[in-house]
N, C-alpha and C positions, 0 to 999 in steps of 0.2 A: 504494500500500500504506500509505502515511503517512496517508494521507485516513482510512481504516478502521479504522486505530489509532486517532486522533484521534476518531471519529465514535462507537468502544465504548468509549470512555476517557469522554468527554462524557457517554453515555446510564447507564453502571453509576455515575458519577462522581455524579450529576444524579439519579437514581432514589435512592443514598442519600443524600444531603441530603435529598429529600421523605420518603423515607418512612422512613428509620429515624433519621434527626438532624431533623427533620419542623422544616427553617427555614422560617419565616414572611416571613421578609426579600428580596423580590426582588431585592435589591441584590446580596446575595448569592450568587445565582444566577449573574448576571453576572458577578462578579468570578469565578467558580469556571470560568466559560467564559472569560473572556480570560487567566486564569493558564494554564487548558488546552494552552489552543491554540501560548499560549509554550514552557511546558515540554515537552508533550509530541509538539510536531513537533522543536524542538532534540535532546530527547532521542532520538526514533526515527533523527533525520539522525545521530547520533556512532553510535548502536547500529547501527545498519546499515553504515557504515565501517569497523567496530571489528574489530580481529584475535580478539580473545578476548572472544566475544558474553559468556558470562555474569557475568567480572569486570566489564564495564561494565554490565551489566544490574542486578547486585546494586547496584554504585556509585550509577548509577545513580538509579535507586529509590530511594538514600541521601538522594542531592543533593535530587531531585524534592521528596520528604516536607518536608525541611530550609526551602525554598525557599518551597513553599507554602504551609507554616505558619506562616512567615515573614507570608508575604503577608496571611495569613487573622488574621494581629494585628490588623492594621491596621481590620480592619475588627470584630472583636470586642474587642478593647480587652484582653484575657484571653489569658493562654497557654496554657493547660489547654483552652481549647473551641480556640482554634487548633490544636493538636496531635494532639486528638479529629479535627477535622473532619478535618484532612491525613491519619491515620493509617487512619480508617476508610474514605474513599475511595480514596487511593492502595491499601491491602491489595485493597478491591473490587476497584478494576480491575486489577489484578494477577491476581487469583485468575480472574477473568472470562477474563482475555487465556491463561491456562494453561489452560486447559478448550478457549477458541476455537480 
């Protein structure tokens, strides 16, 4: 089940960087898939242990954004586009994974 999380987390994640933050930078790409794969297997492994799925799910979600935007400095040099990119993919796949 982590696999599938993982696997629509990557593809909503990955589809808005191309086409609606429309990065040019393949590097990019990469770093958004090995941030992925960290966060969001750790994160599904505490949510699925968790006594009270949606406090930790909001938390969460908190941490994840925090984390990767962090991460996404490093490679834009900028906090504003970092914050953008974290904010409008994590929201994607959130909103994606409530539908699925």
């Amino acid at each position: 089940m982590i696999i599938k999380y993982l696997l629509l987390t990557l593809f909503s994640e990955l589809l808005i960087l191309l086409l609606i933050i429309k990065e040019k930078d393949y590097r990019m790409y990469l770093i958004l898939i090995l941030t992925n794969i960290i966060s969001n297997v750790s994160f599904n492994l505490i949510l699925t242990s968790s006594s009270n799925y949606y406090l930790v799910l909001y938390l969460g979600e908190v941490v994840v954004f925090i984390v990767e935007a962090f991460v996404y400095y490093f490679f834009y040099h900028d906090i504003y586009q970092s914050i953008k990119v974290s904010l409008l993919c994590n929201l994607g796949s959130l909103v994606l994974g409530m539908f699925l």
